[in-house]
C-alpha atoms as a printed R data frame, in Angstrom:
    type eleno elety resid chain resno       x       y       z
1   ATOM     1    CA   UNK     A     1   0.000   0.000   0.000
2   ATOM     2    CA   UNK     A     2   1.253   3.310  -0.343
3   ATOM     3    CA   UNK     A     3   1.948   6.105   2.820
4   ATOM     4    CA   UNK     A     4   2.576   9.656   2.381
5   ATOM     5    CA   UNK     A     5   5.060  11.129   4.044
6   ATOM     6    CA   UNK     A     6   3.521  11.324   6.862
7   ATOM     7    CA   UNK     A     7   2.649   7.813   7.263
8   ATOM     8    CA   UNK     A     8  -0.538   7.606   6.560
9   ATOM     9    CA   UNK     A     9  -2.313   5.440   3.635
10  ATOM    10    CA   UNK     A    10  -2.960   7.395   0.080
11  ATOM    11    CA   UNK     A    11  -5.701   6.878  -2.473
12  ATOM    12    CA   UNK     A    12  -3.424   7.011  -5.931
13  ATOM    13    CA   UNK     A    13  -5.572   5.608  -8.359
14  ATOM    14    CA   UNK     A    14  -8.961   7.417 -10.307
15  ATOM    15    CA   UNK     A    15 -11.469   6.566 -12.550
16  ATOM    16    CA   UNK     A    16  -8.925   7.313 -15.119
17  ATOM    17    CA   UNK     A    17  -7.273   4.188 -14.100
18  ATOM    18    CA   UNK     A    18 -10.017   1.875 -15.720
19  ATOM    19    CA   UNK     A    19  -8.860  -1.157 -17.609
20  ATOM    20    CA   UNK     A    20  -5.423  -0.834 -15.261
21  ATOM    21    CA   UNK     A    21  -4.392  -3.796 -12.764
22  ATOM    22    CA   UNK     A    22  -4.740  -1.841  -9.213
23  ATOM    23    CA   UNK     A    23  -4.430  -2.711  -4.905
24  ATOM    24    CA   UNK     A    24  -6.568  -1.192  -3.197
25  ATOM    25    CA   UNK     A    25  -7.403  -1.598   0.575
26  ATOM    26    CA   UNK     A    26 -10.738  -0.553   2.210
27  ATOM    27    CA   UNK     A    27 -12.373  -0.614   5.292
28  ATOM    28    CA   UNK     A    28 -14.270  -3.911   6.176
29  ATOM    29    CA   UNK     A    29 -14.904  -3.389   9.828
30  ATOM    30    CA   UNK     A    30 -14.622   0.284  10.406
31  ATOM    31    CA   UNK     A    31 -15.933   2.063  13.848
32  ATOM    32    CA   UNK     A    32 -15.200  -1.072  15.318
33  ATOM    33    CA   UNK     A    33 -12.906  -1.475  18.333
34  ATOM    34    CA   UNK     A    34 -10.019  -3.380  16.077
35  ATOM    35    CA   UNK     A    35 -10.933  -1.797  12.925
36  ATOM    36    CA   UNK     A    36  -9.891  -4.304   9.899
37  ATOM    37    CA   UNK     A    37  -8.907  -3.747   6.606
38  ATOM    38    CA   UNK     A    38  -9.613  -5.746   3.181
39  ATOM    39    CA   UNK     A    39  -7.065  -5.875   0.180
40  ATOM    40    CA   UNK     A    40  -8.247  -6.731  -3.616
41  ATOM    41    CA   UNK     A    41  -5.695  -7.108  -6.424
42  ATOM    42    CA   UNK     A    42  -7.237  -7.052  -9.849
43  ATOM    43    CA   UNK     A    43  -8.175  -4.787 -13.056
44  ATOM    44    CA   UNK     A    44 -10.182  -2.122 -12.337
45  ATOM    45    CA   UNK     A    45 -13.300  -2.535 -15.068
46  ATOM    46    CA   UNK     A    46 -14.957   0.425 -14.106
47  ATOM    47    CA   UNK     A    47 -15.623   3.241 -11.483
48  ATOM    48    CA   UNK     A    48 -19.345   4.837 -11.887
49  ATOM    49    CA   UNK     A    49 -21.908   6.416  -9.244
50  ATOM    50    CA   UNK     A    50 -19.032   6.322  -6.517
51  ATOM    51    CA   UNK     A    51 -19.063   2.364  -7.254
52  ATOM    52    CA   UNK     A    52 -15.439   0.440  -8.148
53  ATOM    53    CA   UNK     A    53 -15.818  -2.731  -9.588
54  ATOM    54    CA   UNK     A    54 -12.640  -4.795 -10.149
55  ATOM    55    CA   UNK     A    55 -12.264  -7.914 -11.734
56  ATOM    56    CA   UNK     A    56  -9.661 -10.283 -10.212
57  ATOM    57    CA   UNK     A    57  -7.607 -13.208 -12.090
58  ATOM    58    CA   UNK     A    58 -10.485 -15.679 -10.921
59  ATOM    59    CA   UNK     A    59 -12.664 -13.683 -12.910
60  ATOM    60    CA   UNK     A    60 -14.594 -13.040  -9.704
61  ATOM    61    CA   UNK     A    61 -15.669  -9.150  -9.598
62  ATOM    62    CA   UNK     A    62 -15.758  -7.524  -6.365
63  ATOM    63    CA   UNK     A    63 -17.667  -4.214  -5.959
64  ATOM    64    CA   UNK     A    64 -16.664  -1.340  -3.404
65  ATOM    65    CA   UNK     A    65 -17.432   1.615  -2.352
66  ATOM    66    CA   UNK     A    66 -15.306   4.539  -3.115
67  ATOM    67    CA   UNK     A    67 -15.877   5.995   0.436
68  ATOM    68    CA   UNK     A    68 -14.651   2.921   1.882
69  ATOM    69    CA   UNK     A    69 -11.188   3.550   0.368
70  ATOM    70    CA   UNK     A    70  -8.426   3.638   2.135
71  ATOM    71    CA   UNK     A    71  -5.636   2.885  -0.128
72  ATOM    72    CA   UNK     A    72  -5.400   2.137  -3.883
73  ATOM    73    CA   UNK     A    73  -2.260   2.350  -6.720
74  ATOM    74    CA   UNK     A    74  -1.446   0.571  -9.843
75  ATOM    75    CA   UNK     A    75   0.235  -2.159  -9.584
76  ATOM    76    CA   UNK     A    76   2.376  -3.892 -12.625
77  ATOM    77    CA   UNK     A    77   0.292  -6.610 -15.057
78  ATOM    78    CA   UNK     A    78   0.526  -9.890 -13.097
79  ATOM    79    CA   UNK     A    79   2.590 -12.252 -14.651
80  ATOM    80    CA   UNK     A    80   1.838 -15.953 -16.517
81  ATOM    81    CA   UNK     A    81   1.384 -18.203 -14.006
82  ATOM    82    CA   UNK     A    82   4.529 -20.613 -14.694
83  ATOM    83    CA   UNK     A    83   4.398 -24.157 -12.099
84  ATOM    84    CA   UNK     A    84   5.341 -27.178 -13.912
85  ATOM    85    CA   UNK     A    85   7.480 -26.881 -17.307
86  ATOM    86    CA   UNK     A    86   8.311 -23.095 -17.656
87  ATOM    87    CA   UNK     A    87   6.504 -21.622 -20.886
88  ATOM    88    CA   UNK     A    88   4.517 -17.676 -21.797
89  ATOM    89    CA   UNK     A    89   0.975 -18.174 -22.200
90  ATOM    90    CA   UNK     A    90   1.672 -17.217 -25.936
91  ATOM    91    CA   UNK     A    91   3.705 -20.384 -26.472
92  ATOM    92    CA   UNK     A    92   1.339 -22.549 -25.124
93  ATOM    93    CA   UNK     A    93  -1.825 -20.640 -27.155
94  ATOM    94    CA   UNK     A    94  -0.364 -21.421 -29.986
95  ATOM    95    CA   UNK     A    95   0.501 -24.933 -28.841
96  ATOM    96    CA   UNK     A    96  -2.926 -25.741 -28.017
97  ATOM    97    CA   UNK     A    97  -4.281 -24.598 -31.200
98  ATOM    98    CA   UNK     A    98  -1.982 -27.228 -33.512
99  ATOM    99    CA   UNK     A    99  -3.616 -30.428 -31.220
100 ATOM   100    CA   UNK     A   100  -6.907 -28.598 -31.504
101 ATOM   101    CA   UNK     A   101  -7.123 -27.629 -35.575
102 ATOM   102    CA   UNK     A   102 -10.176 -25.751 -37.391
103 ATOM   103    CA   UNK     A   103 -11.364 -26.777 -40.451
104 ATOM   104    CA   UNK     A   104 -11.145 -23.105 -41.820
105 ATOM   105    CA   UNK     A   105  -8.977 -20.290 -40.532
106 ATOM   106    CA   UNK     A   106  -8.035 -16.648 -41.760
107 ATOM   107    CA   UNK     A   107  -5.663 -14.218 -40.437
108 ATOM   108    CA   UNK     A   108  -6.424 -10.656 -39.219
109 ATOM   109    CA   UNK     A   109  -3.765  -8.958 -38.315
110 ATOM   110    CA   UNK     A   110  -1.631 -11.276 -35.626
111 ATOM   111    CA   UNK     A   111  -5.371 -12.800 -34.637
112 ATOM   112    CA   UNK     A   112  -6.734 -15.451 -35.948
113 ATOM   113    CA   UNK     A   113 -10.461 -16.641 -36.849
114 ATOM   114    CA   UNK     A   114 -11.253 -20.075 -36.396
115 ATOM   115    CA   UNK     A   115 -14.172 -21.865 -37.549
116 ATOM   116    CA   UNK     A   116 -15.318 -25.604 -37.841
117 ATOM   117    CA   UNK     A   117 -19.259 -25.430 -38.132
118 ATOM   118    CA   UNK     A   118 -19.685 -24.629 -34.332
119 ATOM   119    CA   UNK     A   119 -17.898 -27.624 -32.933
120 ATOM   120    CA   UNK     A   120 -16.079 -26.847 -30.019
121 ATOM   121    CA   UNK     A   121 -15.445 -23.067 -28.728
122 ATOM   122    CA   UNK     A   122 -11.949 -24.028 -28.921
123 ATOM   123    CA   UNK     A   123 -12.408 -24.058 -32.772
124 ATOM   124    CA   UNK     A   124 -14.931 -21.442 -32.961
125 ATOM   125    CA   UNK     A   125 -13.638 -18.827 -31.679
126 ATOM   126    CA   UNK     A   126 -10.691 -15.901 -32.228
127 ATOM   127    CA   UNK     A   127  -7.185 -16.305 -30.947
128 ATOM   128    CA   UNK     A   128  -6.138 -12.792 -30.290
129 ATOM   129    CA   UNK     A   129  -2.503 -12.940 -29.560
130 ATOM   130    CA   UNK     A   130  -0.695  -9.606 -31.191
131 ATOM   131    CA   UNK     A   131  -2.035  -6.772 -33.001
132 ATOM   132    CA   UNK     A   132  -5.452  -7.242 -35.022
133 ATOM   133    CA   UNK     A   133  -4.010  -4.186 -37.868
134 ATOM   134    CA   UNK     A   134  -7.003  -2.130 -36.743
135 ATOM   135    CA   UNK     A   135  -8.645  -0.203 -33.977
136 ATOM   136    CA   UNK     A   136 -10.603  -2.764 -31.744
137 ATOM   137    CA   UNK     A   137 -14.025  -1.891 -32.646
138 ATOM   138    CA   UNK     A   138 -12.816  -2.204 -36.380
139 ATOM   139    CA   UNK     A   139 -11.796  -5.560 -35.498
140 ATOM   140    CA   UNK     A   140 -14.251  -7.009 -33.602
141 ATOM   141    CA   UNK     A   141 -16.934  -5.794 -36.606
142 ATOM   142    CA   UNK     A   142 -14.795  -7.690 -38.689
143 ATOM   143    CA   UNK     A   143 -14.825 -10.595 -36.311
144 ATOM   144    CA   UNK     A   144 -18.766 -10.557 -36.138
145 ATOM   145    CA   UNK     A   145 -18.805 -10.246 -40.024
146 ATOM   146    CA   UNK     A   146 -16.420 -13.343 -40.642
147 ATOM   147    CA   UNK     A   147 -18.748 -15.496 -38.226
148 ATOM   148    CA   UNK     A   148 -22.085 -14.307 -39.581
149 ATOM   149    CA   UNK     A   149 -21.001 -15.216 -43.063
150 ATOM   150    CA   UNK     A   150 -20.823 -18.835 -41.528
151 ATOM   151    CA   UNK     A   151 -23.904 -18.693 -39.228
152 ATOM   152    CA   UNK     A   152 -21.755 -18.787 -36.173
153 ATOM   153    CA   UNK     A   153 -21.569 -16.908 -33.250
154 ATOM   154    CA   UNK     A   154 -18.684 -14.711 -32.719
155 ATOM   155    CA   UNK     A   155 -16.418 -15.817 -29.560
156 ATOM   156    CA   UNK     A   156 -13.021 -14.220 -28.325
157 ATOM   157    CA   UNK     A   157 -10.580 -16.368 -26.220
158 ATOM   158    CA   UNK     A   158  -8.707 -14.950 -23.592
159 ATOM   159    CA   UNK     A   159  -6.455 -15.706 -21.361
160 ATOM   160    CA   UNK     A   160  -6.785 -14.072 -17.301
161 ATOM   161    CA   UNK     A   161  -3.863 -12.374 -16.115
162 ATOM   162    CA   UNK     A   162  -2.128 -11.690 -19.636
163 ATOM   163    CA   UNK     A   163  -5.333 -10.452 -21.279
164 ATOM   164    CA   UNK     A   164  -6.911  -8.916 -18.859
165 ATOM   165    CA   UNK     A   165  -7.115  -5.245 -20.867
166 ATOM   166    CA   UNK     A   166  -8.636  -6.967 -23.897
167 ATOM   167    CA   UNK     A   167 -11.653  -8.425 -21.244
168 ATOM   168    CA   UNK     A   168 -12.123  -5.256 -19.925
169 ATOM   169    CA   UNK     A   169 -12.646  -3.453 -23.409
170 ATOM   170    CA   UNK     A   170 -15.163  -6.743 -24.566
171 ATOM   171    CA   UNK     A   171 -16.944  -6.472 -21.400
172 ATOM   172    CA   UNK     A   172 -17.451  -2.624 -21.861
173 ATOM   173    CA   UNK     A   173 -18.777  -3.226 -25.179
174 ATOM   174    CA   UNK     A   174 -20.919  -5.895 -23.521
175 ATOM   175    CA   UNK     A   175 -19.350  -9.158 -24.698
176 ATOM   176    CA   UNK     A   176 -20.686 -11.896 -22.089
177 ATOM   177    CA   UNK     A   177 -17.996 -14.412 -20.752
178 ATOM   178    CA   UNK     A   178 -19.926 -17.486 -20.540
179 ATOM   179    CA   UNK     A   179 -16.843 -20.678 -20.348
180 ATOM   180    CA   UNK     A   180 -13.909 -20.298 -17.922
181 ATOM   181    CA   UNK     A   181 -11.078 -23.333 -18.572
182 ATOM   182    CA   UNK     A   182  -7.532 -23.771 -17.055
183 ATOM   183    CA   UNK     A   183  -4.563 -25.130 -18.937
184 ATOM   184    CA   UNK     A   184  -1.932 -27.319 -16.778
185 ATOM   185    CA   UNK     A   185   1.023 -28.141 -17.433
186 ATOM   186    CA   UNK     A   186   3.720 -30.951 -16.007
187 ATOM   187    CA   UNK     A   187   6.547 -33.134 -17.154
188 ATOM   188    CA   UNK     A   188   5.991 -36.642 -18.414
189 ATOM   189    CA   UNK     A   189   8.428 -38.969 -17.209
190 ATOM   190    CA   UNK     A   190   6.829 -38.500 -13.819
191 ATOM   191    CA   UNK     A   191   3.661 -40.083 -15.272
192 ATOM   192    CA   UNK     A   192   5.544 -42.650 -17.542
193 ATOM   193    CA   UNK     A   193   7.060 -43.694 -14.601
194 ATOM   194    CA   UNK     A   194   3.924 -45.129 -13.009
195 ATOM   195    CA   UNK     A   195   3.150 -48.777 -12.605
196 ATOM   196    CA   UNK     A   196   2.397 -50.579 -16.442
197 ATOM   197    CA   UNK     A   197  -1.132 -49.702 -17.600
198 ATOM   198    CA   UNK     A   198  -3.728 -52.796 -18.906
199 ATOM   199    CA   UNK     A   199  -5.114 -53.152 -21.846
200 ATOM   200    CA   UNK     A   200  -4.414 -49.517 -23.362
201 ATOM   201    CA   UNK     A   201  -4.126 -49.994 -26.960
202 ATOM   202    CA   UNK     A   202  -3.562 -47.127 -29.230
203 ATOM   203    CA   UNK     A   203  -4.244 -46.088 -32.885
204 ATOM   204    CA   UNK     A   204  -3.673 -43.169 -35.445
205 ATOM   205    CA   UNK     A   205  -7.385 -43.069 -35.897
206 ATOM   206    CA   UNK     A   206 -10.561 -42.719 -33.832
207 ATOM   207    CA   UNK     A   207 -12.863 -45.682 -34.594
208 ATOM   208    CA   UNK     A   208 -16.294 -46.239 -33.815
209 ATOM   209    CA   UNK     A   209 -15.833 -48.177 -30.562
210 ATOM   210    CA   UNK     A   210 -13.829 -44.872 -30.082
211 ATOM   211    CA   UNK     A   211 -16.450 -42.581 -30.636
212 ATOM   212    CA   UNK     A   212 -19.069 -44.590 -28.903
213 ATOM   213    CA   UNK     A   213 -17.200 -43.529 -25.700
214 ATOM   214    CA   UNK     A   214 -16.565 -39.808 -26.576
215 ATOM   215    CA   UNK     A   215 -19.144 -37.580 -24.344
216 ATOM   216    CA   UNK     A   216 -19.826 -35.352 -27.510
217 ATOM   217    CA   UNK     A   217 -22.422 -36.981 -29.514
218 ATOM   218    CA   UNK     A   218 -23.034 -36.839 -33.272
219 ATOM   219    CA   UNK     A   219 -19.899 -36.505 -34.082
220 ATOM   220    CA   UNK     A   220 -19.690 -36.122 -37.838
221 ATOM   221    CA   UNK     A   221 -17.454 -35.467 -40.806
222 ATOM   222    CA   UNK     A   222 -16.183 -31.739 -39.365
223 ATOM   223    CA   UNK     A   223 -15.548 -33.045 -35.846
224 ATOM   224    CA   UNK     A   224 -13.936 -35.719 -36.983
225 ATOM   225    CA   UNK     A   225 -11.025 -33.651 -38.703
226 ATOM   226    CA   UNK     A   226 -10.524 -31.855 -35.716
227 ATOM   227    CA   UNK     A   227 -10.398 -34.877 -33.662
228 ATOM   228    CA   UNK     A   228  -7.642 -36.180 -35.870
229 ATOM   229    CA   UNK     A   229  -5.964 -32.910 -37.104
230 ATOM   230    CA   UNK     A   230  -2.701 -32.166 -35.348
231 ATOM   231    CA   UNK     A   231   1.148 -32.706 -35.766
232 ATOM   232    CA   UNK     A   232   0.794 -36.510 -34.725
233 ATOM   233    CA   UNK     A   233  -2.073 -37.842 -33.246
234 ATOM   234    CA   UNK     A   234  -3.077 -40.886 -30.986
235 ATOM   235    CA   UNK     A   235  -5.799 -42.409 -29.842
236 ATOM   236    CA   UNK     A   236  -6.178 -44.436 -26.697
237 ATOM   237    CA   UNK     A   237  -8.526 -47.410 -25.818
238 ATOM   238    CA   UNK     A   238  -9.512 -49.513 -23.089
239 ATOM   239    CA   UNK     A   239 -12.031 -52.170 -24.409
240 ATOM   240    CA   UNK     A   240 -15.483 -52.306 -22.035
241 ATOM   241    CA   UNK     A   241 -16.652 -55.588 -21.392
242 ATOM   242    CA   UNK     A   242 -20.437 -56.526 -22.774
243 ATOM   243    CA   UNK     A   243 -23.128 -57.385 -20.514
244 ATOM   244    CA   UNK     A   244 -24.083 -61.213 -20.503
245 ATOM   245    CA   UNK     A   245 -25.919 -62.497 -23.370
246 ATOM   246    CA   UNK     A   246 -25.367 -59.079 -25.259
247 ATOM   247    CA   UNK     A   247 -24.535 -59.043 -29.237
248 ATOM   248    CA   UNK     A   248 -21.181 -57.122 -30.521
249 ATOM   249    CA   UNK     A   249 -18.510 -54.922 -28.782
250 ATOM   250    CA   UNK     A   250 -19.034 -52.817 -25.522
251 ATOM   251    CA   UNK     A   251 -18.584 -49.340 -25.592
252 ATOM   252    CA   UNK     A   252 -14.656 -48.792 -24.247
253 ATOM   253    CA   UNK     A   253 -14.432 -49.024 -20.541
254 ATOM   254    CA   UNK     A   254 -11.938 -45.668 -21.021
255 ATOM   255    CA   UNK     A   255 -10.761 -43.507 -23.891
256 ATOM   256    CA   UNK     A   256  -7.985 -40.228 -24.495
257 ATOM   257    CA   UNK     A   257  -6.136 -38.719 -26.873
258 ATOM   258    CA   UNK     A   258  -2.802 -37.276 -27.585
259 ATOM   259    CA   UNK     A   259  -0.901 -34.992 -29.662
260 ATOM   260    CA   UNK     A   260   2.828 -34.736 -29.517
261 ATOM   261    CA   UNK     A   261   3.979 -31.375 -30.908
262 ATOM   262    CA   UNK     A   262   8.105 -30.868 -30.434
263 ATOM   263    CA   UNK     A   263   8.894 -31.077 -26.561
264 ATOM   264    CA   UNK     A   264   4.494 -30.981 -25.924
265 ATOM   265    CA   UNK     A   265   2.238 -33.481 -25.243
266 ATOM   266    CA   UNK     A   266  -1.320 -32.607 -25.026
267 ATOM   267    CA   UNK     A   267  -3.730 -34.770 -23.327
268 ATOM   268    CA   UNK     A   268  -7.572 -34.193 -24.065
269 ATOM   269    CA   UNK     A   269 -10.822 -36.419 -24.250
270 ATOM   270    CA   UNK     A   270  -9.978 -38.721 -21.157
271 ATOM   271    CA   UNK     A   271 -13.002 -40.273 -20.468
272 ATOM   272    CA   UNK     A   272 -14.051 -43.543 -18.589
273 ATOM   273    CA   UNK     A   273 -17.366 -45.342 -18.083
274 ATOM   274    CA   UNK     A   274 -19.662 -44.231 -15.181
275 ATOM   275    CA   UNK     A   275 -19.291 -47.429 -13.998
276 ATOM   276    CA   UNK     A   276 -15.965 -48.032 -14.120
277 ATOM   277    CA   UNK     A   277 -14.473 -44.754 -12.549
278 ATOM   278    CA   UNK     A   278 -12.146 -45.314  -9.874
279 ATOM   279    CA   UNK     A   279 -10.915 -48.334 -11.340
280 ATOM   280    CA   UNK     A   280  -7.355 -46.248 -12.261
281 ATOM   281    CA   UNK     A   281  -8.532 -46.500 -15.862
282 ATOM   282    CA   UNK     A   282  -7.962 -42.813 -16.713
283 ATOM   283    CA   UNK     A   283  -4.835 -42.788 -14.791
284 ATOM   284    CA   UNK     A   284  -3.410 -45.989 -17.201
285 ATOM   285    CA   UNK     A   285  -4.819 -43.903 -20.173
286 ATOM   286    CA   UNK     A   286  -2.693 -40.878 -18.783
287 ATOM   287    CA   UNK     A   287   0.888 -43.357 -18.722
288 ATOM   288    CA   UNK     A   288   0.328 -45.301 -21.989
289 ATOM   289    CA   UNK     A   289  -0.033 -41.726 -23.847
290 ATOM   290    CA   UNK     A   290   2.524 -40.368 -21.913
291 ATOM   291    CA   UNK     A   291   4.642 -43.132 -22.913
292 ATOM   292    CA   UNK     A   292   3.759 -42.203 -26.204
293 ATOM   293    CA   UNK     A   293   4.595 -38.764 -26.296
294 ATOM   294    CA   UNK     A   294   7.985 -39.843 -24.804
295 ATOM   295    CA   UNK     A   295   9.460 -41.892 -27.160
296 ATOM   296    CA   UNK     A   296   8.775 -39.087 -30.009
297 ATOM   297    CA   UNK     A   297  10.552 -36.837 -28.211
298 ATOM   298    CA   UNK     A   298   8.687 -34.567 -25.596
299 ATOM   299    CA   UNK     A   299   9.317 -33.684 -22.151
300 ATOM   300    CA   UNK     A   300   6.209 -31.470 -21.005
301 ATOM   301    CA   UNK     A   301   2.400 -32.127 -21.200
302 ATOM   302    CA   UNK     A   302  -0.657 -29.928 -21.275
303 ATOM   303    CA   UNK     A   303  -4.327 -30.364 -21.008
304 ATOM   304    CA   UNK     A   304  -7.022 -28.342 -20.515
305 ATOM   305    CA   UNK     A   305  -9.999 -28.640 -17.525
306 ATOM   306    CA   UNK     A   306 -12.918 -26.472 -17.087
307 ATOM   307    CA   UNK     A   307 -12.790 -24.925 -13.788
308 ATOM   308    CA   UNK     A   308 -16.184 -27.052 -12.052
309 ATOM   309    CA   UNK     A   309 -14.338 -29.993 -12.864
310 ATOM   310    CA   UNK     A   310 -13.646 -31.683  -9.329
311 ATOM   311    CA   UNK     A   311 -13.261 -34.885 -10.908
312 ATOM   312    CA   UNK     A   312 -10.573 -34.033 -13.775
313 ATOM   313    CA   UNK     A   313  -8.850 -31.936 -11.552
314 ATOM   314    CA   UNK     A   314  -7.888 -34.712  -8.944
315 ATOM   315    CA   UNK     A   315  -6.684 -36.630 -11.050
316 ATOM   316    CA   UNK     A   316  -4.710 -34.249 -13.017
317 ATOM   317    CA   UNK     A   317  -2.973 -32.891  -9.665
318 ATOM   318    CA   UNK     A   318  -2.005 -36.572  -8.541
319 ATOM   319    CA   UNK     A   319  -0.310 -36.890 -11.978
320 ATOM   320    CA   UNK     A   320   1.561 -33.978 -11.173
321 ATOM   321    CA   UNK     A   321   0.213 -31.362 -12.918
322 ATOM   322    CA   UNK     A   322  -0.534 -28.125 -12.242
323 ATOM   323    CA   UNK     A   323  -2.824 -24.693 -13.271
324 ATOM   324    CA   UNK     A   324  -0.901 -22.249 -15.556
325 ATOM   325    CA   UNK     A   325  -3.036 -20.339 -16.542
326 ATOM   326    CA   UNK     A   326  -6.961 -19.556 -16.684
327 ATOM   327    CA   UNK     A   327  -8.861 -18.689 -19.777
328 ATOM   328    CA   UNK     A   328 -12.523 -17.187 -21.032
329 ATOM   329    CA   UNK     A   329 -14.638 -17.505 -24.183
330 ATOM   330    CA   UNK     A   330 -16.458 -13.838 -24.711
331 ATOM   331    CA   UNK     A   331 -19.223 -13.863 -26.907
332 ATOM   332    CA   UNK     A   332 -20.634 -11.057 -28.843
333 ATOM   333    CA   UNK     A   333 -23.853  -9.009 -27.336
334 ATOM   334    CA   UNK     A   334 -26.356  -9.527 -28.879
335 ATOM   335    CA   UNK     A   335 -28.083  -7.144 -31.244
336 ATOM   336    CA   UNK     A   336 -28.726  -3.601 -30.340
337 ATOM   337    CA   UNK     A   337 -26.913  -4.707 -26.217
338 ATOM   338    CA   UNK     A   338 -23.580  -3.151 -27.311
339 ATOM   339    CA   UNK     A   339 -22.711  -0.803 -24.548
């Protein structure tokens, strides 16, 4: 917090300051006998009617009341979050969208607008990393344009903590963040290393016993070139058994899939059967790909978990890995709600 020179705490920010990352301190428990403070760190999205809202890295927003202000300043742009195998949030953008390909893509500026018939926000949706080559309202026009000509929604993906400017100018034009997703990162050999897996078998392609497990269904001809697009793809199996008496395969008792891009891994689609969970089926998926990824040559994985997912997250944090960074889809107001 900041002191004047005579000791005492200073207000040093404005409503000027909106879209910056700020501290501010205010009272929580004044009058009282032990009066006690309350610090928030985050970007300060906007400052109307004696109101502050700020926005922290969570993407919780906190409101408080300018007369409850005891000490505010900006404070530097927080940096990527970096546990497990070191890497910018730019590197691992860009990472993420090789293993996870559109089926159409087009360059504006250093963005890029990715489309594949509305499966996936991951493939639907702009990667802004650098400059767009025009103003932002430009841009995002041009953005809503590109997606209308393909009867698709327009989203913007960004990352918290690096991105947090470009939120705050969405959210003031009254983009609506509706997904919020974590990517984690963390080496492979400590997964290889686990005990043997059973009965993992893996393939180039995704069959239909494949796709029989994989919760998105109607999976057709678009999805399925995403599924398989990538540097070099792999698909993992674990066969379900049929019930008594029943004709033809089982559904598999556990599926994944990997792509192995230079020194990364990623890991997506790990599912298992409801009634097979805690059988250490997705854990034996997890080795046999990360097996996989090590003998062509990588060192780190990645995979990304949406943030209500207890289950996924567990499991992901007893393999060793761990949250680098969080990320939003925006999507465009709808018409006549821009702010």
């Amino acid at each position: 917090m900041e002191f004047s020179a005579a000791g005492r705490y200073e207000v040093r920010i404005t409503s000027a300051d909106v879209g910056k990352r700020v501290s501010v301190r205010r009272w929580s428990e004044p009058g009282g006998v032990a009066e006690k403070f309350t610090d928030t760190v985050g970007v300060l999205t906007s400052w109307d009617n004696g109101v502050l809202l700020i926005t922290r890295r969570s993407g919780e927003s906190v409101r408080i009341a300018e007369s409850s202000l005891v000490a505010g300043k900006v404070v530097p742009a927080a940096p990527a979050r970096r546990r497990g195998p070191a890497a910018s949030h730019e590197e691992l953008a860009r990472v993420a969208s090789r293993a996870w390909r559109p089926v159409e893509s087009e360059r504006l500026g250093e963005w890029e607008l990715r489309a594949a018939s509305g499966f996936t926000r991951r493939a639907n949706s702009v990667l802004p990393l650098g400059d767009p080559g025009l103003p932002l309202d430009a841009a995002l026009a041009a953005v809503r344009h590109w997606y209308a000509a393909r009867g698709l929604p327009a989203y913007v993906q960004v990352a918290g903590g690096v991105q947090d400017a470009l939120a705050v100018e969405l959210e003031r034009r009254g983009w609506v963040r509706e997904v919020t997703a974590e990517v984690w990162t963390g080496a492979l050999a400590p997964v290889a290393d686990l005990p043997d897996p059973t009965g993992v078998s893996l393939s180039r392609a995704a069959d239909e016993a494949w796709l029989a497990r994989y919760q998105r269904k109607g999976v057709g001809e678009v999805a399925l070139r995403v599924l398989s697009g990538g540097p070099s793809v792999w698909f993992a199996t674990v066969p379900g058994a049929a019930p008594d008496g029943a004709e033809g395969g089982a559904p598999p008792a556990a599926i994944g899939r990997l792509v192995v891009d230079g020194r990364w891994a990623s890991f997506a689609a790990v599912e298992v059967d409801p009634g097979r969970r805690r059988e250490g089926l997705a854990t034996g998926v997890m080795v046999a790909l990360a097996r996989r990824a090590l003998a062509e040559g990588a060192s780190a994985g990645w995979l990304q978990v949406e943030t209500d997912n207890a289950g996924a997250r567990a499991l992901y944090a007893r393999l060793g890995f761990t949250a680098h960074h969080a990320y939003h889809h925006y999507r465009e107001p709808a018409a006549g709600a821009e702010r």
